[in-house]
C-alpha positions as CSV (number, residue, x, y, z in Angstrom):
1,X,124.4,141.3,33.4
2,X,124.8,143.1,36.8
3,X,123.1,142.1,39.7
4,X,120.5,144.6,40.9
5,X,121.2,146.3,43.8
6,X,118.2,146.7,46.4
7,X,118.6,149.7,48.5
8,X,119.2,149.6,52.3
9,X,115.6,150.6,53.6
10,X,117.5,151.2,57.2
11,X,120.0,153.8,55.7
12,X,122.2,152.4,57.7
13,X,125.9,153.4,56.5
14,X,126.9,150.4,58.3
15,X,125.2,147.9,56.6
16,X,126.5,146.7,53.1
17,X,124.1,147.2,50.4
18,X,122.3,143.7,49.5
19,X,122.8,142.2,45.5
20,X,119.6,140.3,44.2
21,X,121.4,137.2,42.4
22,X,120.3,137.4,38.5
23,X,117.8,135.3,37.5
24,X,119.1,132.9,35.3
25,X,117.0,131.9,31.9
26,X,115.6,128.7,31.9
27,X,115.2,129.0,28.1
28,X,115.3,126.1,26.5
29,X,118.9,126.4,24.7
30,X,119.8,124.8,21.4
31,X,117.6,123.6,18.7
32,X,116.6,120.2,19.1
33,X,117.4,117.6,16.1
34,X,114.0,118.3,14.3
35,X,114.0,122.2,14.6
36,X,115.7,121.9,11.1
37,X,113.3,120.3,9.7
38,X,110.3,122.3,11.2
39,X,111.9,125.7,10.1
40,X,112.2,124.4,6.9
41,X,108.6,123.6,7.0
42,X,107.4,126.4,7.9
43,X,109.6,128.9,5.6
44,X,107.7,126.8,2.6
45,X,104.4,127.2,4.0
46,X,104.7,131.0,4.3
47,X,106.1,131.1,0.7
48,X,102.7,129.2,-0.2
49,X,100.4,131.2,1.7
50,X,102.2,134.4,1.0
51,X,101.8,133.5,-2.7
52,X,97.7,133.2,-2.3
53,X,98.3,136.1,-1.6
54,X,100.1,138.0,-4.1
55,X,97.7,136.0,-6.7
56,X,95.3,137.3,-5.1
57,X,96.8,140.9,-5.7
58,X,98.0,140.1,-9.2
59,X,94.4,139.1,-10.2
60,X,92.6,142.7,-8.5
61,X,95.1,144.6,-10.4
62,X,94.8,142.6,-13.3
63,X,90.6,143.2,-13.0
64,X,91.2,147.0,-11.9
65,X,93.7,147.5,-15.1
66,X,90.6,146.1,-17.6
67,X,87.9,148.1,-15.5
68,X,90.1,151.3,-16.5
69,X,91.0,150.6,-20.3
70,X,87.7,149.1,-20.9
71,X,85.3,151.7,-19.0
72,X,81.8,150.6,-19.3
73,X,82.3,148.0,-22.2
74,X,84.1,145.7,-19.5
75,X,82.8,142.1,-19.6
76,X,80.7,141.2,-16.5
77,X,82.7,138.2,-15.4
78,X,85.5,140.8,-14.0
79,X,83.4,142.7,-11.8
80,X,82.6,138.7,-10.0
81,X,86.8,138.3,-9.8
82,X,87.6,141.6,-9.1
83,X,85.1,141.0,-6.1
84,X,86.4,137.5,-5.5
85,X,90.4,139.2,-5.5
86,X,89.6,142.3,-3.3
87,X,88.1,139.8,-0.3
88,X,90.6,137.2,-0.7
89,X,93.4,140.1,-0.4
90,X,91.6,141.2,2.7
91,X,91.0,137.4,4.3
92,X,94.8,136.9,3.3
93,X,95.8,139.9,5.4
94,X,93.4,139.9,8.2
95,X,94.9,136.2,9.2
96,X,98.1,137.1,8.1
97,X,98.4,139.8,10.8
98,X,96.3,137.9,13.4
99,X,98.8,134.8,12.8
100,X,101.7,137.0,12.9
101,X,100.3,138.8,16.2
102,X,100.7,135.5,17.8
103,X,104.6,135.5,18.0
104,X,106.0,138.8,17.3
105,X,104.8,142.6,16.1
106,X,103.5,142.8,12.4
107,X,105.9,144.9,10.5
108,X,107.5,145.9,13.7
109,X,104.9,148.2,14.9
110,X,103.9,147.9,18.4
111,X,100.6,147.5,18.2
112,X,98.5,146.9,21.0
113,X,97.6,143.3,22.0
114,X,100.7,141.5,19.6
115,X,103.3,139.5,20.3
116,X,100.9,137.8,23.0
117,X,102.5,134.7,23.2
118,X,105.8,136.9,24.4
119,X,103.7,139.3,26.9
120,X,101.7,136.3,27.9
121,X,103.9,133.9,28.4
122,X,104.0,133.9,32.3
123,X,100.1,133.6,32.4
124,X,99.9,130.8,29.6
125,X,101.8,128.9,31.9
126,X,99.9,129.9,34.5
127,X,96.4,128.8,33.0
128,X,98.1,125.6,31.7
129,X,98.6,124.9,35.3
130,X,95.6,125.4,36.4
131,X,94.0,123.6,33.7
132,X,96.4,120.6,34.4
133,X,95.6,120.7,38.3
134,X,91.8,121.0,37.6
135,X,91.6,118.6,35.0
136,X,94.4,116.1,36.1
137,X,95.4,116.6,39.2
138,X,92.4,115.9,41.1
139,X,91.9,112.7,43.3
140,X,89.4,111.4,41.8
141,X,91.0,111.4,38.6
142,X,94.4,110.3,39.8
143,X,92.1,107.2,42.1
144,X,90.6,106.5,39.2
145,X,93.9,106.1,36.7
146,X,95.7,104.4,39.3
147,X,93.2,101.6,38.9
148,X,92.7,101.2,35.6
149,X,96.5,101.4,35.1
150,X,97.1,98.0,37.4
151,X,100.6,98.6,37.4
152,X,101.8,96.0,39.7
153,X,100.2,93.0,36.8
154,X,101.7,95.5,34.1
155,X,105.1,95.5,35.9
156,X,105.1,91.8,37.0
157,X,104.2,90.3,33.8
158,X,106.9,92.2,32.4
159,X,109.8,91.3,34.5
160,X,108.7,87.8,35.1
161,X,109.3,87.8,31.2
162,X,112.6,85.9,30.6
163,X,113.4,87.9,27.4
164,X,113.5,90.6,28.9
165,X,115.8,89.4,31.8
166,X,118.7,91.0,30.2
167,X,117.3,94.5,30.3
168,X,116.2,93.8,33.9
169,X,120.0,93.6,34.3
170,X,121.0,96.3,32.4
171,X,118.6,98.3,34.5
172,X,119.8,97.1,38.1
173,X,123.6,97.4,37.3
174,X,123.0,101.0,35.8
175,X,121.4,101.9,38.8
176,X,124.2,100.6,41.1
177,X,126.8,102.0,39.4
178,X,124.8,105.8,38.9
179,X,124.5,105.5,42.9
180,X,127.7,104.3,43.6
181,X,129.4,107.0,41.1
182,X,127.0,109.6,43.1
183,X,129.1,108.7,46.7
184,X,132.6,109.8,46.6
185,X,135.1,108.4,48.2
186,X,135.6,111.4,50.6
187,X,132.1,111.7,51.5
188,X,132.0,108.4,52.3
189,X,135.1,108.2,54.5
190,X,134.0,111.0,56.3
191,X,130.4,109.2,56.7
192,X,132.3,106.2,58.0
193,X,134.7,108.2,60.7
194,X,131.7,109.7,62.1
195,X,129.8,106.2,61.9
196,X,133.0,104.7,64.3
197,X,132.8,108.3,66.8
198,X,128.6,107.7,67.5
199,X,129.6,104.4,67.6
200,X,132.0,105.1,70.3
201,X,130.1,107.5,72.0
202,X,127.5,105.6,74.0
203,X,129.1,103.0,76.2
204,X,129.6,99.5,75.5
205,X,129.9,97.6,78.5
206,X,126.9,97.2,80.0
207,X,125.1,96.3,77.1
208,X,127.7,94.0,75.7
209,X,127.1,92.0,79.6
210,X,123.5,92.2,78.7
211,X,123.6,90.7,75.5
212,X,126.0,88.2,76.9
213,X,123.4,87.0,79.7
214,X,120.9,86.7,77.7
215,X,123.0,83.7,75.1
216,X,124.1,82.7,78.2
217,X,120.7,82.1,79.7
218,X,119.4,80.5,76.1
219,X,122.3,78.5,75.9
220,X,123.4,80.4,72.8
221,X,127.2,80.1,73.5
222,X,127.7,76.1,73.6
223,X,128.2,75.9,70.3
224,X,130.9,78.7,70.2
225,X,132.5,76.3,72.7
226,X,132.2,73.4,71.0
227,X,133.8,75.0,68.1
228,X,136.8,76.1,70.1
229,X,137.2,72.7,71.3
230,X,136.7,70.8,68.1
231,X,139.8,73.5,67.0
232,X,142.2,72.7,70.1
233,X,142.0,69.3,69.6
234,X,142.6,69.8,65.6
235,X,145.6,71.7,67.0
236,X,146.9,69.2,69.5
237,X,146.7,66.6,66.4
238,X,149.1,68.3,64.9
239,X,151.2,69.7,67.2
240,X,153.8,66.9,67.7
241,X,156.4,68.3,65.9
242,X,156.2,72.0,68.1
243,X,156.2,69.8,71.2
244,X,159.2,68.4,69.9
245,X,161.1,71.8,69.1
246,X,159.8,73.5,72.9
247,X,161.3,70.1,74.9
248,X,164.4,69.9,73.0
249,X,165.1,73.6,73.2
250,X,163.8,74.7,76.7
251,X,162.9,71.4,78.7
252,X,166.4,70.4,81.3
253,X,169.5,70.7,80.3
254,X,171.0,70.6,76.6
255,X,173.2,67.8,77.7
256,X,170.2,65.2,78.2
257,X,170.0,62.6,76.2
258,X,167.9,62.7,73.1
259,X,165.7,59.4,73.6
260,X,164.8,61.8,76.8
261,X,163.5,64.3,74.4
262,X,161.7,61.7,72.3
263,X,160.1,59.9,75.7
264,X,158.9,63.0,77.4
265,X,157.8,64.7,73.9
266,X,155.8,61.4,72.9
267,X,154.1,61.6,76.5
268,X,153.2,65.2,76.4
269,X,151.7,64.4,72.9
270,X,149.7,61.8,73.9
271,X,148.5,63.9,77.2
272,X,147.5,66.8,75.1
273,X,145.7,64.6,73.1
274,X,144.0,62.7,74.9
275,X,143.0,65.8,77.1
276,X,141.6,68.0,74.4
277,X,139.2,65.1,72.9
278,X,137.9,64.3,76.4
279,X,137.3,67.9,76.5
280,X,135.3,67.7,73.1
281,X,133.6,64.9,73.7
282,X,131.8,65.9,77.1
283,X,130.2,69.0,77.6
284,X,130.3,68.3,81.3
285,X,133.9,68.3,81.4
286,X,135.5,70.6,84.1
287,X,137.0,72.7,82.1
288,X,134.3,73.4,79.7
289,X,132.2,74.3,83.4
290,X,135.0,76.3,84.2
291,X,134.8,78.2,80.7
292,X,131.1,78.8,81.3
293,X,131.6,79.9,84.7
294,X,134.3,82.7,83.2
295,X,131.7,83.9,80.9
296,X,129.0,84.1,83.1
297,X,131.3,86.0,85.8
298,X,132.6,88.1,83.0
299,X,128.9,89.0,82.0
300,X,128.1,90.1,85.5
301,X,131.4,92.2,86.0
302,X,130.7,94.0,82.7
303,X,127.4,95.1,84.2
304,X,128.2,95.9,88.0
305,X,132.1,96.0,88.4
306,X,133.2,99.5,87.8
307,X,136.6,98.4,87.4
308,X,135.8,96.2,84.7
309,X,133.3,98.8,82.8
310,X,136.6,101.3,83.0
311,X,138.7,98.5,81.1
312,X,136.4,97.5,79.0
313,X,135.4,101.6,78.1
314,X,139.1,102.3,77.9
315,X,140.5,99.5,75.8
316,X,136.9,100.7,73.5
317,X,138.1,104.0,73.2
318,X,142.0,103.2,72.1
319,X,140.6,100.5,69.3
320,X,138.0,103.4,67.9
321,X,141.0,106.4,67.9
322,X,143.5,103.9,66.2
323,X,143.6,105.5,62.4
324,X,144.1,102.3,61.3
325,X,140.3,101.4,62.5
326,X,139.1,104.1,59.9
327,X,142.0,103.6,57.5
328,X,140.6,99.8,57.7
329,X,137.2,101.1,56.9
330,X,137.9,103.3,53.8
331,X,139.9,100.7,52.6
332,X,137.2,98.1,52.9
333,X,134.9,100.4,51.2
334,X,137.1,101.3,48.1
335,X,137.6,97.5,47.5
336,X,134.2,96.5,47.8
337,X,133.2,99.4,45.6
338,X,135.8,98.6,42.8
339,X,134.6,94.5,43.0
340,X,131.1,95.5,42.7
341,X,131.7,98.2,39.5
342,X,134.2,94.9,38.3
343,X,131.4,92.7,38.5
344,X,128.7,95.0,37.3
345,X,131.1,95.9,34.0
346,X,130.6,92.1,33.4
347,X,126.9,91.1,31.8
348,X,127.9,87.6,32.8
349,X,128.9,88.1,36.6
350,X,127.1,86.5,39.5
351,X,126.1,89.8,41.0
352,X,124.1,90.7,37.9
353,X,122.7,86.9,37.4
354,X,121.8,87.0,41.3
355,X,119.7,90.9,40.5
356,X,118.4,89.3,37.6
357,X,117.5,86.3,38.8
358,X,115.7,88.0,42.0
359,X,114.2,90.1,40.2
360,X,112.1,87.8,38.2
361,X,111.1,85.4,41.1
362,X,109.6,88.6,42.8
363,X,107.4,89.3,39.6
364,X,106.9,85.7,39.2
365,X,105.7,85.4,42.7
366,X,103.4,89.0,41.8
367,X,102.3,88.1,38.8
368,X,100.2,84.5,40.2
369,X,99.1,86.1,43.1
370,X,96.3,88.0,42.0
371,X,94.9,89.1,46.1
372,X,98.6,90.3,46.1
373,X,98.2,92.2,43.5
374,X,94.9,93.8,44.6
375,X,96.9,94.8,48.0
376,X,99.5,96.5,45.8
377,X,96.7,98.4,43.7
378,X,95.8,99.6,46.9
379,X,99.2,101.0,48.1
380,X,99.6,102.7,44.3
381,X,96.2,104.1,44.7
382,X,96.3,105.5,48.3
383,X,99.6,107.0,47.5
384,X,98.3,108.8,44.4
385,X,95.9,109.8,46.4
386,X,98.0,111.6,49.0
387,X,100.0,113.1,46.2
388,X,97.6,114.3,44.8
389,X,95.9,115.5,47.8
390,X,99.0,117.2,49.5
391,X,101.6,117.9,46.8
392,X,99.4,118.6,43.8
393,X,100.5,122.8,43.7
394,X,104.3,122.1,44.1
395,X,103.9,119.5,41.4
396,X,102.0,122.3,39.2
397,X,104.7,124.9,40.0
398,X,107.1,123.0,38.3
399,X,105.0,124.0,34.9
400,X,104.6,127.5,36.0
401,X,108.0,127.9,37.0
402,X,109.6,126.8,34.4
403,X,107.6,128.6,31.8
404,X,108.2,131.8,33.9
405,X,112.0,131.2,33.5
406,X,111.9,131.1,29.7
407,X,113.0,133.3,27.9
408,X,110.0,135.0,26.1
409,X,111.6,135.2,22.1
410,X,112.7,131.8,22.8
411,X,109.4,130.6,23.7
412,X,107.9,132.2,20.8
413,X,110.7,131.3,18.3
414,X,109.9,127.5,20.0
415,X,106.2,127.6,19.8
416,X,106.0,129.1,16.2
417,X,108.3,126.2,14.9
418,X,106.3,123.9,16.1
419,X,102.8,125.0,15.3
420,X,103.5,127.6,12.6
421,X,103.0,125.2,10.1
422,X,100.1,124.5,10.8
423,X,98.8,128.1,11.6
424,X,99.8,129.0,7.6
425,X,96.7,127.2,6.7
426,X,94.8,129.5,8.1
427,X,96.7,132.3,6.2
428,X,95.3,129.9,3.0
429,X,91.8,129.5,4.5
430,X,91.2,133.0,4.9
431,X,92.4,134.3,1.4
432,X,90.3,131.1,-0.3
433,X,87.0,131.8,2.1
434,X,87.7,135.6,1.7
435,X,87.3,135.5,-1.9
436,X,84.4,133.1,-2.1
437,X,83.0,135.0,0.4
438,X,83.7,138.2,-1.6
439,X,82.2,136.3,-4.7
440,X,79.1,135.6,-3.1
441,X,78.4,139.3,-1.8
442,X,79.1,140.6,-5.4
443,X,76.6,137.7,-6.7
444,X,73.8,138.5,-4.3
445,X,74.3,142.6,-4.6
446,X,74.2,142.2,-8.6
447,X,71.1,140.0,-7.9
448,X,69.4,142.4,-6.0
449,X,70.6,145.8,-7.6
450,X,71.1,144.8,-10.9
């Protein structure tokens, strides 16, 4: 279909017409697995009610055929059926065409006030709306289901449920891997170069000689030193046979003897030694005051030395622009991504155990905490309450929307399947009360008349 073209109102011969998209159909496409079944249904309910009434029609001609041959010698009893025929023909039709009126025009013909649920379809779903958002959708009503639902005992009990721990699972993994299939990788690296340029935006220094201060001043950093201490003198235990190499290779001449090498190796050992665990074992040591006294200096300069700030702001700025600082990012990301959809694949993995697992001490921990659970009534019911409140039209537009974007034969086709069935019994009704009714009029008329 073409898009309709919406005149320029300016006349402006410069300005390009504007297009109106087309408005797609939000019909509601193939027939669902019971359609079959329901159209099947309903084809053998019309044959049924269609056959009242052709009996019906048989009988009156049958009654009309003895009236003629017989004339005035008739026998009374076909004056009652001929009654009881004629009404029933008329019920059988009058239903049939207000049944048929419903979804389409009876025998084509445009008659007004047919096919209603076709013409009316916009404004059935705009009353349905309304009904819904005045019968529904009010605050009291949504307060009042909110409580009486108790949904976080409902939900608690549930979960805290060991049987159904494996579903818990299921559920927690499926949602991972639907979110983590939603990010792509490209969306993701871009997200993370732009992450590492805001990052780099604001400057570092001075809050990196804040932060420092203030372990500093808390005594924060002692243990940082201890470590590297405890690791120099790991190193120096070890380190004999390097000391070895460095004085036979670059300490005096090559000609020296080698129980030199061993002798001055052997003492450079045991001074290295001996230094670093003297340096371990006392934090008052001079050069464990003289690394403090470099960190606190380097604190202060990163606040208040301009020169420092500059090398600190400009070695920042190299690291950030290095690709291989985002390469190293979207790297880390892809791996983690593929371990986690690895270990999510798996029902046995300890990611999915560990969900699981926390997922059931949460609703254990709901679940016996009843004033906990009160508290979260609360939250359920005040947000209910506010939806309700403040989003209670946009909620109804989706009904009224999307019945407004159906397409009307569709809708009708849809509709008759599913209650046509049931609307052939009043096709039935009306020929079976039409003749009884018929049958009583007769009666009473011969009663009164003779």
């Amino acid at each position: 279909m073409p898009p309709t073209v919406i005149s320029d109102v300016s006349g402006s011969p410069d300005r390009p017409p504007a297009t109106e998209p087309p408005r797609a159909s939000l019909g509601f496409g193939a027939d669902g697995a019971g359609d079959a079944a329901r159209r099947r249904d309903l084809r053998r309910m019309k044959v049924v009610a269609t056959g009242f009434l052709l009996f019906a029609a048989v009988v009156y001609t049958f009654t009309r055929y003895l009236e003629h041959r017989d004339g005035a010698d008739v026998a009374a009893w076909v004056g009652y059926v001929r009654a009881a025929s004629e009404a029933g023909m008329v019920g059988a039709l009058a239903d049939w065409f207000a049944v048929t009126a419903l979804f389409k025009h009876p025998l084509g013909l445009r008659i007004p006030h047919t096919a209603l649920i076709r013409k009316k379809k916009d404004d059935i779903g705009d009353q349905l709306g309304g009904f819904i958002e005045e019968n529904f959708m009010t605050p009291e009503v949504i307060e009042h289901r909110a409580q009486t639902l108790d949904l976080p005992r409902r939900l608690s009990n549930w979960l805290a449920d060991p049987a159904n721990a494996p579903r818990v699972s299921d559920e927690a993994a499926r949602l991972i891997a639907l979110a983590a299939e939603m990010l792509r990788d490209e969306d993701i690296e871009k997200l993370i170069e732009h992450a590492i340029k805001w990052a780099g935006e604001p400057e570092w220094a001075q809050p990196l000689g804040r932060v420092l201060e203030q372990l500093i001043a808390e005594d924060r950093l002692e243990p940082v030193f201890q470590l590297a201490c405890d690791r120099a003198h790991e190193w120096a235990l070890g380190s004999q046979d390097l000391i070895d190499r460095v004085v036979d290779e670059d300490v005096g001449p090559s000609w020296k003897p080698k129980f030199v090498n061993v002798l001055l190796g052997d003492r450079i050992y045991r001074e290295l030694v001996d230094f670093t665990f003297k340096v371990k074992t006392d934090p008052q040591h001079q050069l464990r005051r003289s690394m403090h006294t470099f960190v606190e200096q380097f604190a202060d300069d990163l606040q208040n030395d301009p020169e420092t700030i500059e090398r600190f702001e400009k070695i920042k700025q190299e690291l950030i622009g290095r690709d291989e600082v985002s390469d190293a990012a979207s790297t880390a990301w892809k791996t983690g991504k593929a371990v986690i959809e690895q270990m999510l694949s798996d029902p046995n993995s300890t990611l999915r155990n560990s969900l699981s697992d926390a997922a059931i001490r949460l609703a254990i921990r709901i679940r016996d905490d009843r004033p906990l659970q009160e508290k979260m009534n609360g939250w359920v019911v005040r947000a209910a309450q506010h939806v309700a409140a403040n989003y209670s039209q946009e909620i109804i537009s989706v009904i009224t929307e999307t019945v407004r974007g159906w397409d009307a034969d569709d809708t009708s086709r849809k509709i008759e399947l599913q209650v046509g069935r049931d609307l052939q019994f009043i096709r039935i009704n009306g020929t079976v009360v039409g003749a009884l009714a018929g049958l009583t009029i007769y009666t009473v008329s011969v009663l009164v008349f003779g």
